[in-house]
N, C-alpha and C positions, 0 to 999 in steps of 0.2 A: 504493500500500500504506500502510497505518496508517504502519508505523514510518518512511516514508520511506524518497530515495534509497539510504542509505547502507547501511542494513540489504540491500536488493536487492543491492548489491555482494559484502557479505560472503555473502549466502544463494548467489548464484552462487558463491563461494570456493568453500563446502562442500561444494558440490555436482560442484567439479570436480575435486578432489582427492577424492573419496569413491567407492570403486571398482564399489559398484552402483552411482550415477550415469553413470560411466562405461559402462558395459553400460545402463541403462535411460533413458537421457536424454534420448536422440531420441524417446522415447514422451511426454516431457515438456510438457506446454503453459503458457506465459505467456500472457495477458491480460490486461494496464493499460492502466486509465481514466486521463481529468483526477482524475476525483474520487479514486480509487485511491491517486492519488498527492498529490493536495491531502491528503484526511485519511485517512488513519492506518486465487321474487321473485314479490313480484308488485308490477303498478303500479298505481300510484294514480290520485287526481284524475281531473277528470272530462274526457273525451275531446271534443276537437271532431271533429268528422268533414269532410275537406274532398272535393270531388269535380272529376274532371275524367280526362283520359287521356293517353296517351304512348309514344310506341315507344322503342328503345332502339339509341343508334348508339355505336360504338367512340369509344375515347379514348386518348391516347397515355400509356400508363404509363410510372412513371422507372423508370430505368436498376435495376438490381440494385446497384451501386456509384456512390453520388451523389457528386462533390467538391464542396466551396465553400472560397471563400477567406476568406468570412466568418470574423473573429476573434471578435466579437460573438455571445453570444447560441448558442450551441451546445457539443455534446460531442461527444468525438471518442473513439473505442476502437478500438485497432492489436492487428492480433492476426498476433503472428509464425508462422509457420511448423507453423500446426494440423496436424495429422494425425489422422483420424478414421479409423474402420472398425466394420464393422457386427456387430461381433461383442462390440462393449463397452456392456457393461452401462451404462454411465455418459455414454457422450458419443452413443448413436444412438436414433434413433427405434424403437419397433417397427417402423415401417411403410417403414421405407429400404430400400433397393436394397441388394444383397451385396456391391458392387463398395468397393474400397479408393484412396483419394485421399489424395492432399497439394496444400496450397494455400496462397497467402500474400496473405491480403488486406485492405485497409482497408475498415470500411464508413463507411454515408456518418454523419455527426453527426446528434441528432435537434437541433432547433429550439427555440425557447420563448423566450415574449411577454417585453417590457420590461416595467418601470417602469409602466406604465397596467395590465399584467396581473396583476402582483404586487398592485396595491390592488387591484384585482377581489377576487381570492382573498381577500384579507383580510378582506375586506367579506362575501362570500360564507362566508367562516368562520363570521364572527359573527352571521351570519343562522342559519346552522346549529347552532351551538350552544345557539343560543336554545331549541332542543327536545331537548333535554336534562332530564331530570328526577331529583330524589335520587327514590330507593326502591324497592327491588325490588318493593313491596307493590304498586306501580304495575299490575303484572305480575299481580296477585294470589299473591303470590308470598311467601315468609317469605325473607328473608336466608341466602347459606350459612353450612355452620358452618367458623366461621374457622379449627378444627383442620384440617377436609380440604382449606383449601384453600393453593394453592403460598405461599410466605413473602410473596411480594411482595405478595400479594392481603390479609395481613390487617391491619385498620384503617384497610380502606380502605370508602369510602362506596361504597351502588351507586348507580346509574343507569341510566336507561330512555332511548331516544328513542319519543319519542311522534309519530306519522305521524297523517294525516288524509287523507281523501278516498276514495271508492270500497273495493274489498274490503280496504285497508289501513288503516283505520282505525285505531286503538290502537296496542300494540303489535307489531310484526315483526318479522322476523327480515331482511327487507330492509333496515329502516328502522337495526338493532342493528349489521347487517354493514357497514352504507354506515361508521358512527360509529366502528367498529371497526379500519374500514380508513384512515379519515382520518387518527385519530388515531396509532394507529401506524405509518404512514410518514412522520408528523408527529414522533413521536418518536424513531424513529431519527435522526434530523436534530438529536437534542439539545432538543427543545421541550420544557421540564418541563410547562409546562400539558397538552399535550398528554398526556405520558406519566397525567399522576394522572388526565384522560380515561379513556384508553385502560383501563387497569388496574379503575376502577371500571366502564366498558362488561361487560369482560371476566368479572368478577366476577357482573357480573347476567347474563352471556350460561351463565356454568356454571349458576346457580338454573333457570334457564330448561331445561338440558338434563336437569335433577333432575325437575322439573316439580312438578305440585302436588299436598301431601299425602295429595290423598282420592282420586289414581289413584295407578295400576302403575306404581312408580319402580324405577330411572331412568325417566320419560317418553318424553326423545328423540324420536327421530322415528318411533315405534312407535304399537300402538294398545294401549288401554287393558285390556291383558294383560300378566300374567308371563312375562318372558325375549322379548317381543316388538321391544323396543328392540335385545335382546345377545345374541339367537343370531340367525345369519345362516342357519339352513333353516327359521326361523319368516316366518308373514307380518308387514310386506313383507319381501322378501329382503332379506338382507345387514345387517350391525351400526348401529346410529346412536348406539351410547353404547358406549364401553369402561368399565366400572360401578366398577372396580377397578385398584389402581395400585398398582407396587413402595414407590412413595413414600407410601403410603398414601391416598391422598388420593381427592377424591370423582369421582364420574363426570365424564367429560370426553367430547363428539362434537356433536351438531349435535340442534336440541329441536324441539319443535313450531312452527308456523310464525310461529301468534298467540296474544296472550294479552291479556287475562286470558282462560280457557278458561271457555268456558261447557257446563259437563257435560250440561246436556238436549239441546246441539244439537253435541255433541264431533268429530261426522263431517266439521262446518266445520271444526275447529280442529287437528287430527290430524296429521301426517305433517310431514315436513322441507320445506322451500323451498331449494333449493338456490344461488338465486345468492345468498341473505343467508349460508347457508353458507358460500360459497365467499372471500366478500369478509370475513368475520368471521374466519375462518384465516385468511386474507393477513393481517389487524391482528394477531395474535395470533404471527403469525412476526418480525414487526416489532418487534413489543413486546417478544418474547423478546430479539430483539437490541440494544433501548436499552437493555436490564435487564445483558445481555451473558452472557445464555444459562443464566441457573442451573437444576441439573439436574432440582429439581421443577418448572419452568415447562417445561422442554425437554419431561419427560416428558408434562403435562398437552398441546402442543401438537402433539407426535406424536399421544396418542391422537386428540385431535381431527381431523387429518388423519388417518389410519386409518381414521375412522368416515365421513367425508365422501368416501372413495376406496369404503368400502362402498354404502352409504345410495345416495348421489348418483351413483356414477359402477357400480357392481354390480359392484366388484371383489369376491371374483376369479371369479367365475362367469358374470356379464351380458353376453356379450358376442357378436360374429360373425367366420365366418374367410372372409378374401378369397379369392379365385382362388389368388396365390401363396401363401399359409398363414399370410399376416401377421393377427395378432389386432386386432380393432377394438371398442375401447369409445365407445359413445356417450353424452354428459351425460344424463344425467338430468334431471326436471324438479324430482324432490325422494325422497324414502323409497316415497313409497307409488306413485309412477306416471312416466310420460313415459320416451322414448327406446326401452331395445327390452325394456322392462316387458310380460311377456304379456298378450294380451286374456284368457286363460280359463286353469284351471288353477291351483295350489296359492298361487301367486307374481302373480297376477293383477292388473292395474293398478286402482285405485280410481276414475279418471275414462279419458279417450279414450284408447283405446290407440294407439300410436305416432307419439305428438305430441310436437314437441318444438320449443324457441325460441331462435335464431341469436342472441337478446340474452342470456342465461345463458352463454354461452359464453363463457369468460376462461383463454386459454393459459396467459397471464404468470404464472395462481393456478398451475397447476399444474405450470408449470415449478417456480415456488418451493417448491410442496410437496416436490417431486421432491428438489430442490437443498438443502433442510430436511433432511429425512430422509440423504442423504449423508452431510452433515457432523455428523450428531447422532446418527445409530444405534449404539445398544448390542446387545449380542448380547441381554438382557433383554425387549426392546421386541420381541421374533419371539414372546412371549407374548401379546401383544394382536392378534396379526393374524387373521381369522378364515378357519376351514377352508374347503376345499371341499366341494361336497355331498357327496363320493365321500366325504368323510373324514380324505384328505391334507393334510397341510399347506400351507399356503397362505406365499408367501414374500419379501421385501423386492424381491429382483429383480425379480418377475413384477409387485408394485404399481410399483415407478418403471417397467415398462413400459407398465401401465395409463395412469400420467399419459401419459408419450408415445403412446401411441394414442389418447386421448382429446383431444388437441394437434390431430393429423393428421385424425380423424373429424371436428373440430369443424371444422376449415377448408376439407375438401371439402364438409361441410352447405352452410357460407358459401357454398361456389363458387357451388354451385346451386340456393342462396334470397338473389341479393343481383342489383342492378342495378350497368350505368356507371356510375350517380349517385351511386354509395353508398347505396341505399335496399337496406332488408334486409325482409324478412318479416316480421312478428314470431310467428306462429306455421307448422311446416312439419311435414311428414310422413317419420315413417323407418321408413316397413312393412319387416320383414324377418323373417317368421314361421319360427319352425322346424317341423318338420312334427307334432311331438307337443309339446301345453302344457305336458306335463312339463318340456322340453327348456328350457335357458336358454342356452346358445348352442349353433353350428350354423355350416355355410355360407351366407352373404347378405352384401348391402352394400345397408347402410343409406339410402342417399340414390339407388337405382335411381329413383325415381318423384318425389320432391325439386324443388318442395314439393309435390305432393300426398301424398296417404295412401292408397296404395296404384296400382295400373294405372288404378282409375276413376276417378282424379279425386276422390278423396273430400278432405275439410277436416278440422281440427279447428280451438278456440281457446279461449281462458281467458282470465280479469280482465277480462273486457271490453275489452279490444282485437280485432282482425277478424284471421281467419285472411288470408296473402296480403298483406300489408297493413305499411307502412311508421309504426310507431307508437308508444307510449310502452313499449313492451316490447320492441320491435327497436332502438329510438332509443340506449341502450343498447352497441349493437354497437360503433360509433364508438370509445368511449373505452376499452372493452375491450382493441380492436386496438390501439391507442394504448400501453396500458398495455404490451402486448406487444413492440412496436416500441423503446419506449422503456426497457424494463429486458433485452429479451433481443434486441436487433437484430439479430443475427448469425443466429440459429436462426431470427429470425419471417421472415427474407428470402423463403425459397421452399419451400412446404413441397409436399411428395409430391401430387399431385392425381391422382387413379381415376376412370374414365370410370362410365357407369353401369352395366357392367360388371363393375365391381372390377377392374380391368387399369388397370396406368399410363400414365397420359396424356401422355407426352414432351411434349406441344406446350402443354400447359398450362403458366400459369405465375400464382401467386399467393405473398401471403403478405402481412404486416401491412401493409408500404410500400405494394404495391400496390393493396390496398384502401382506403388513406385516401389515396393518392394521385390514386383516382376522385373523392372530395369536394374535395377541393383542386379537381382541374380543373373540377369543376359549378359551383363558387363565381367561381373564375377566369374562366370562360368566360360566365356567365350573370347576376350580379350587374351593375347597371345603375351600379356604381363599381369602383371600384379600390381594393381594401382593403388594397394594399400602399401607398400613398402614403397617406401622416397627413394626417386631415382629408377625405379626398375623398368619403368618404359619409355624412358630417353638414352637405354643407354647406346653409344656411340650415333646417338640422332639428334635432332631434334623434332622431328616430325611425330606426329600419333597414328602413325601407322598399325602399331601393335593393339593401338586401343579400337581401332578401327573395326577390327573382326566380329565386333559385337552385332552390328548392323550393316554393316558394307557387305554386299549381294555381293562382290568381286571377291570377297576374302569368304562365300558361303555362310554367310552369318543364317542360322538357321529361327524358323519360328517367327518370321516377321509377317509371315502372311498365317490365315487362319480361315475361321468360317467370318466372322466378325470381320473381319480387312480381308476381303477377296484378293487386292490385285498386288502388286510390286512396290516397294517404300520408292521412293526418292533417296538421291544420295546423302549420306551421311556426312560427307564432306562439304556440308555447308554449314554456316556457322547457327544458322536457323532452324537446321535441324537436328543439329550436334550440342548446340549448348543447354539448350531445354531439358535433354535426356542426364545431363547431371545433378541436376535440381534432385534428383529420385535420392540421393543419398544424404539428405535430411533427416530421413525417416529411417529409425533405426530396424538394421534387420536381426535376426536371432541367431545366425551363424558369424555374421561379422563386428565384431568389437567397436564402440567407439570410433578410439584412436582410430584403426584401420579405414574407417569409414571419412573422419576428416582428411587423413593422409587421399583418400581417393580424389576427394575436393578438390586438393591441394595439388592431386598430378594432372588434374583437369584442366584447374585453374593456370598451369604452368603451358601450355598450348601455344599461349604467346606469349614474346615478353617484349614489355612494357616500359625495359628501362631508358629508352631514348624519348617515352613519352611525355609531352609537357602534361602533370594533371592538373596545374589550374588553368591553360587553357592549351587544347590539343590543335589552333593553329598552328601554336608557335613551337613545337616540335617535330620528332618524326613520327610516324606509323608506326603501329605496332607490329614485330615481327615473326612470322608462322604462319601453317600452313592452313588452317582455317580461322583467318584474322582480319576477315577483309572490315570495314570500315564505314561501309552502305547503310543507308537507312537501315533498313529489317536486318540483317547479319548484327548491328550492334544493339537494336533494340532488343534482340532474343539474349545475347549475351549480357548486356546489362542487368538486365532483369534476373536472369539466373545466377548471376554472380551476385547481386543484390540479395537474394534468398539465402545463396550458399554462405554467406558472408555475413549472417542474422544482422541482417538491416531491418527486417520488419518484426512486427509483433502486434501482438492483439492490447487496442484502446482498452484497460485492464476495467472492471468493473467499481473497482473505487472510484473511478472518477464521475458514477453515479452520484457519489455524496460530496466531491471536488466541487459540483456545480447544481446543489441542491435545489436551485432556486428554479432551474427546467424540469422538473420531474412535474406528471401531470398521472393522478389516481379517476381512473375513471369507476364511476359507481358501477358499472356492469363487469368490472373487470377485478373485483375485490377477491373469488374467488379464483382468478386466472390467476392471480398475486400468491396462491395458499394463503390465504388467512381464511379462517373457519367462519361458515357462514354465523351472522349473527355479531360478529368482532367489534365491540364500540370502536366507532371510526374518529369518531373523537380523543381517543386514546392514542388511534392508532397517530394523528398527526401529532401529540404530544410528547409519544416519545420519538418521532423521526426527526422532530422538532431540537429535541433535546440530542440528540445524534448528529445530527448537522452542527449543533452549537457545542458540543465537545471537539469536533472537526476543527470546527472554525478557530476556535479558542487556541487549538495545540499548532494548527499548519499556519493562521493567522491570512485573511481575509487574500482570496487570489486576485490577483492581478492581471490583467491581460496586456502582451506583448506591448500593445498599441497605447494608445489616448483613450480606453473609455473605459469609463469607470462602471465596474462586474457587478453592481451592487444594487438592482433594478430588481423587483419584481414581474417573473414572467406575465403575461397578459392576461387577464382573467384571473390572478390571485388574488384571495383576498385578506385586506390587514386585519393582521391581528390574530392571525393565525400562522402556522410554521409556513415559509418559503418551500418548503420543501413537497408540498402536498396543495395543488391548487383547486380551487371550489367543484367539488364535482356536484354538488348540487344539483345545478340545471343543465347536467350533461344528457340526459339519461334516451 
């Protein structure tokens, strides 16, 4: 926890002498970290194509609870005495079982590279940086206006990243998300450079969602109509911009995919891309919290999350119901198309209908969004959510159930478009038509035919990578799960797996570990060295040739194709599809130690070297040098990012700073038992003593401060005095 041991002491005082604690405290869950308690798309570039073929044999997956004695080089999270049940809003999945547990378990620490990893990244940074550019104008774009936008944003420079190669060319929303995402889980770590990154990214990512003068603004992820962006029973379905804010300020949600827009050929440019989406909200949840959460930045990053649970994911209408009745939302590919987008009809998909790619897939975003929204909802914010067709309102609980279905849909996809090897698809099929195209959801599961598109065998595929096929858009998946394993370990262990059926599959067993625990053993078993001993696969080289064997079809790398990936990977020898597949050794596995497991990082991370690079600015140096080192848009964004994991740069927004920022938390009256507390609970109590909890906090950390000029000391809107900050009127919520 922020404040430290001492503070945990007195907070357990209060808590034990305070007589709802007493009646509700076994509902209660701790979870301390080290760190906790330490402090306080589309792809680019151009594709090689490699060929050859493979069957696909078992592999021994770790254990569900890994130990290591390892002191080095890992993190450790103890979680006493959970109690979960499926009836809380807040700690279950949509798609869990009914049944009620208690459990007390360690999981296993994730992993991450030395001393040779951390200069990668840095190096890697600064290659990334390098495309970075001042100007919105870049964009074709005018600057915001500094009135509408959050405080922190104004006087601040914008910025573009600028991509190359293949349909990413100029501007993206891939390229905007990747930058977005670096820099703020950069900043939360205290990086100022990063943060004034971060802030000017963010800046240009709102112009972008405005879009350009001489169309239909907001633009968004809409078409160039009015109210197309911000009603949700316009084409395409569902919101891509919240236009409007209590705080005034200007539209906020997810823009077109590229820009500069060229208006004769706009049908190119049009519609949302959903994983620059998704990784631009994760920067912008991050950023919120180096800044430490001020309520116009909260507000702007809600809406945007709101808009990207519509858009992308067809909250709250897009969706299918299983056998047992549990609701499944499936990712989207962006606003206008992919997932379970109809082929005909009002809402009709703009390109292949029910295509979708296993590399868009990022739990970790949506858990965060999920865990966002908890701790920041005002009763105010149930104004931006948008209705159902029917007209009803649409409501906070039914979206954090969307994120958790959309969790669980994304990882039975995985199940069944992924190999042993860790090769994934990059494009797969989720046919699951309702019987009339008016209909948008219905009875089906999505991944019965998985990957094909449909019973016959049909295909789809986009960006030019291959349907089936293990490539710079599936490549991607790796770090994802990564991402997952390493900020929510506990949840990514084993999630719910549905036969093709929609029925649960007891016998099944997946979830993050396990799937990077498949590339760990391909690299383990197949690699013509030993990447746990330092030194053993550079010797008399420098090239990673030996490490090659793993995946490279010319060295017979076996198990890369399957039932799940029918056709041929892409080569290995690109840094796009090679650097992501390191990421897997985070996750600890049961035959390999620790140590051994950084030292792999470590002879990864050694690939190129970096020592002629300038890292405060990669003008003014050389290149880095080796053999898959190139320097391109996407070859450095893939390497960045996975150096950035392997080099524990990120981690999970810890839950003490639930009580960091008391003053946002919002109890809604219908959600008292979603909370565990026992029906019946004086609620009066209950704000009395959360009241007094907050002011033991306060008392010992002593009143926070934000980065900037404004002063943290405001009650959220709709509080009221006289009562705890910490618990706003739910009165006339209901």
């Amino acid at each position: 926890m922020r404040h430290g041991g001492q503070s945990l002491v007195i907070i357990l005082a209060v808590l034990q002498v305070a007589p709802l604690a007493a009646s509700a405290g076994k509902h209660l869950i701790w979870s301390l970290s080290d760190r906790q308690l330490e402090h306080g798309s589309i792809a680019s570039a151009d594709k090689q194509k490699a060929s050859a073929s493979s069957g696909e044999t078992s592999v021994k997956q770790a254990e569900t609870e890994t130990t290591s004695t390892t002191e080095t080089q890992t993190k450790t999270t103890t979680t006493i005495t959970t109690h979960t049940t499926s009836t809380s809003t807040f700690t279950t999945s949509t798609l869990t079982t009914t049944t009620t547990s208690t459990s007390t378990s360690t999981t296993g620490p994730h992993v991450f590279g030395g001393k040779i990893t951390k200069n990668a990244f840095a190096g890697w940074l600064s290659v990334w940086r390098s495309k970075y550019e001042v100007g919105l104008w870049n964009a074709g774009l005018p600057d915001p206006w500094e009135s509408l936008m959050p405080k922190d944003l104004h006087g601040v420079e914008t910025k573009v990243v600028l991509s190359s190669g293949g349909v990413a060319g100029g501007i993206v929303t891939e390229g905007m998300g990747y930058g977005i995402m670096i820099e703020g889980f950069l900043a939360e770590r205290g990086d100022p450079v990063a943060l004034n990154n971060s802030l000017s990214l963010i800046k240009s990512w709102l112009g972008m969602v405005n879009g350009p003068g001489d169309l239909a603004q907001p633009f968004g992820g809409g078409e160039n109509k009015s109210e197309s962006a911000t009603k949700a029973d316009t084409w395409p379905y569902g919101i891509s911009t919240v236009e409007w804010s209590h705080h005034k300020l200007a539209p906020a949600g997810v823009p077109a995919w590229k820009f500069p827009i060229n208006n004769s050929e706009i049908l190119g440019y049009e519609g949302s891309a959903a994983d620059g989406d998704q990784d631009a909200i994760l920067g912008m949840v991050y950023t919120s919290q180096a800044l430490g959460n001020p309520a116009d930045f909260v507000d702007t990053v809600v809406r945007s999350i709101i808009s990207f649970a519509s858009a992308d994911l067809g909250f709250p209408d897009l969706y299918r119901t299983l056998p047992g009745g549990e609701k499944v939302f499936v990712p989207k590919l962006g606003s206008m198309w992919g997932g379970l987008t109809p082929p005909h009809g009002k809402y009709k998909t703009s390109q292949q209908a029910w295509c979708y790619s296993p590399g868009y897939f990022a739990p970790a975003h949506y858990r965060t969004f999920r865990d966002f929204l908890k701790r920041h909802w005002r009763k105010n914010f149930k104004d931006y959510l948008p209705p159902h067709l029917d007209g009803s309102k649409s409501t906070l609980k039914e979206m954090l159930e969307a994120f958790d279905s959309a969790v669980v849909a994304g990882y039975n996809i995985m199940y069944y478009s992924s190999c042993s090897s860790g090769t994934v698809s990059n494009w797969v099929g989720v046919e699951a038509p309702c019987e009339h195209d008016s209909q948008l959801h219905c009875p089906g599961v999505p991944w019965k035919h998985t990957p094909y598109v449909g019973s016959e065998g049909g295909t789809c595929a986009q960006s030019g990578t291959r349907f089936g096929a293990f490539g710079a858009d599936a490549s991607r998946s790796a770090w994802r799960m990564a991402m997952d394993y390493v900020l929510y370990r506990e949840e990514s262990q084993d999630v719910t797996i549905y036969d093709r059926h929609g029925q649960v599959d007891a016998e099944a067993k997946f979830g993050a570990q396990r799937f990077l625990n498949r590339i760990v053993v391909q690299y383990s078993t197949s690699t013509a060295c030993d990447g746990g001993e330092p030194g053993a696969c550079f010797i008399n080289t420098t090239s990673p040739y030996r490490l090659a064997n793993a995946y490279d079809l010319k060295f017979n790398a076996t198990n890369t194709t399957c039932e799940g990936v029918p056709n041929e990977p892409e080569s290995w020898w690109a840094g796009f599809m090679a650097y992501p597949t390191f990421t897997a050794f985070v996750a600890p596995y049961d035959e390999i130690g620790a140590a051994q497991m950084t030292n792999w990082m470590d002879t990864f991370a050694s690939i190129c070297n970096f020592s002629e690079v300038n890292l405060q600015d990669f003008t003014k140096g050389k290149k880095p040098k080796g053999n898959i080192c190139l320097t391109s848009y996407f070859e450095a964004s893939q390497a960045v990012i996975a150096t950035m994991i392997m080099a524990d740069n990120i981690r999970q927004i810890p839950d003490s700073h639930v009580l960091d920022h008391v003053e946002k938390i919002t109890i809604l009256k219908d959600e008292v038992v979603d909370l565990g507390l026992p029906t019946g609970t004086n609620l009066a109590g209950t704000v009395q003593v959360l009241g007094a909890l907050a002011a033991v906090i306060a008392f010992i950390g002593g009143v926070k401060r934000r980065r900037h000029q404004h002063n943290y000391r405001e009650l959220a809107p709709g509080g009221v005095i006289g009562e705890s900050p910490l618990v706003t009127d739910f009165r006339d919520q209901a």
